[in-house]
N, C-alpha and C positions, 0 to 999 in steps of 0.2 A: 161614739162608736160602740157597738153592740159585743163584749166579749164573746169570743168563741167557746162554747160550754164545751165538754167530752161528747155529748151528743153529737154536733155538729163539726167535732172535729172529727167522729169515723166515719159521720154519712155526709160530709162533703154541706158546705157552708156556703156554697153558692148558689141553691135550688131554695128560693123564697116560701114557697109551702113547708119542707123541713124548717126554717128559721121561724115559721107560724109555730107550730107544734111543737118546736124546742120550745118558745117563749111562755107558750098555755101550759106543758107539761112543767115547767122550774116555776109557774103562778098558779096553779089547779087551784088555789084558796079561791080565788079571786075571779072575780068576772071584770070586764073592759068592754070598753068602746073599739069600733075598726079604727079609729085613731089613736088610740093607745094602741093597739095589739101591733099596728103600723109601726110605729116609733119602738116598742118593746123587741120585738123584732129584729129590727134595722132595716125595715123594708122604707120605701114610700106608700103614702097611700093611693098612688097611682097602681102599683106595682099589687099588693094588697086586692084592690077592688078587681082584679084582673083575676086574681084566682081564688077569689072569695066562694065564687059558684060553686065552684070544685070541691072547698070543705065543707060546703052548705049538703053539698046532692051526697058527699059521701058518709054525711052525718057528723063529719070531726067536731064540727061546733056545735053551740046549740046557742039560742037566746034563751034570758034567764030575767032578762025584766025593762023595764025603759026607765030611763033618766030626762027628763024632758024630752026634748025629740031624739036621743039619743037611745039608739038601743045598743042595750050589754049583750058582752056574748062572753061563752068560758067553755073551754076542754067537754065534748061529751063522755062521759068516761062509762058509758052505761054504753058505748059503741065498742065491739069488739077488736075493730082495726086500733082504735086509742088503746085500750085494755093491751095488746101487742107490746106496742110503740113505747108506754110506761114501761112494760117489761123490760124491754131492749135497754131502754133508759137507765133503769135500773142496775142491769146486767152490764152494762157497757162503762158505769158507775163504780160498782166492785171490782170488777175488772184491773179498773187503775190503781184502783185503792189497795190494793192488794199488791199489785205491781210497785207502786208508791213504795208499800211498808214495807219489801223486801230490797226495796233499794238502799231503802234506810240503815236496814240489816248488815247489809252487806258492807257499809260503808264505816258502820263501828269495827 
């Protein structure tokens, strides 16, 4: 089972497109297969191929090379909506972390 990052514990862990783009934005090194991004995820690959279009036409992915018949795919990060979405990431990130270390505070 796929932990629940901070990302997807503020924008709601049920909406399979967010759990895409959580999984590509905590692997941005890296490029995958739709069956790893599937399993990485926690989607199926049913579930996956259903809204692939979506971050095909909105640009979110991008292909980056083929592995035998398999084609890789990773984060576009040169798309302004991803550029966002990392922000938020980010922001959403400090956030805790900050929250974290005054708890900590308060606790000595």
């Amino acid at each position: 089972m796929v932990e629940k990052t901070l990302f997807l514990k503020f924008l709601g862990r049920d909406n399979p497109i967010i759990k895409v783009i959580d999984f590509l934005i905590d692997n941005e090194a890296f490029d995958y297969s739709k069956t790893d991004i599937a399993r990485g995820a926690g989607i199926s690959r049913t579930t996956l191929l259903k809204i692939w279009k979506t971050l095909e036409d909105l640009g979110i992915v991008v292909e980056t090379r083929r592995v035998g018949r398999a084609k890789m795919y990773k984060l576009n990060k040169k798309n302004p909506i991803v550029r966002k979405l990392i922000e938020l990431d980010n922001a959403i990130s400090e956030y805790y972390a900050k929250k974290f270390t005054e708890a900590i505070k308060v606790e000595r």
